[in-house]
Every structure is written in structure tokens, then in C-alpha cells.
C-alpha positions in Angstrom: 50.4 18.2 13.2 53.9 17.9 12.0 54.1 14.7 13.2 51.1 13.4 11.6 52.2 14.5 8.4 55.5 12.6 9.2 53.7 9.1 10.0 51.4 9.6 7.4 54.3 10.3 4.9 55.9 7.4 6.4 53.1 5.2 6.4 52.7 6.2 2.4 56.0 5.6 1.2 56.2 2.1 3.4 53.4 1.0 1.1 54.6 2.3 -1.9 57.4 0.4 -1.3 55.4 -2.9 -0.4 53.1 -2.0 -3.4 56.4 -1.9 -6.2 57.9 -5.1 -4.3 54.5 -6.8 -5.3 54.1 -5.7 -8.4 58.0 -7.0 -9.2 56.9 -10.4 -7.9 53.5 -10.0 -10.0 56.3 -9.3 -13.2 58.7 -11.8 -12.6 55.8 -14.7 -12.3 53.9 -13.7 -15.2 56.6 -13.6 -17.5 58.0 -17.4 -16.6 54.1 -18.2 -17.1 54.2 -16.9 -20.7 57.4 -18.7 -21.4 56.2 -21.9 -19.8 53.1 -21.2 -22.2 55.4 -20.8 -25.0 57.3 -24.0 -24.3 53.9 -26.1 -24.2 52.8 -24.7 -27.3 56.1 -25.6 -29.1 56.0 -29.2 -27.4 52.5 -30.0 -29.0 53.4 -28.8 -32.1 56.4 -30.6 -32.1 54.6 -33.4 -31.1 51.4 -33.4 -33.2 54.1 -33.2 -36.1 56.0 -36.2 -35.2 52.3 -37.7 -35.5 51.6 -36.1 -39.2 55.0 -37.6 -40.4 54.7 -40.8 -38.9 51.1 -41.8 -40.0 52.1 -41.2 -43.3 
């Protein structure tokens, strides 16, 4: 019994461990998706503003 409380501890922690790992990756890509998000939104208003001035 002690042993299967032992592999099942093991077993738990192992994918705890691969569960936080993921949910880093998860993090990390998110947040360059927002600033890539960011970046396009200040490109096109950049952009659409260059258009304003110039038809003018």
C-alpha cells in the first residue's frame, strides 16, 4: 500500500510539474501575441494617419 501511495504521489507531482511547465509556455506565448497585437494596432494607425495628412 505504501508503495502505491508512493507512485501515486509520484505520478501527481510528475504532472503537476508538466501541468506548470505548460501553463509557462501558455504565458510566455500569449503575452508576445498581445504585444504583436499592440504593434499592428499602432502600425495601422500610424499608417491610416499618414493617409489623413497626405489626402489633405
Amino acid at each position: 500500500l505504501e508503495a502505491l501511495s508512493l507512485g501515486f504521489y509520484d505520478g501527481g507531482t510528475e504532472m503537476a510539474e508538466q501541468l506548470a511547465d505548460a501553463v509557462a509556455v501558455a504565458e510566455y506565448h500569449e503575452a508576445r501575441a498581445a504585444g504583436t497585437g499592440w504593434l499592428l494596432l499602432g502600425l495601422s494607425v500610424a499608417f491610416l494617419a499618414m493617409v489623413f495628412i497626405t489626402v489633405e
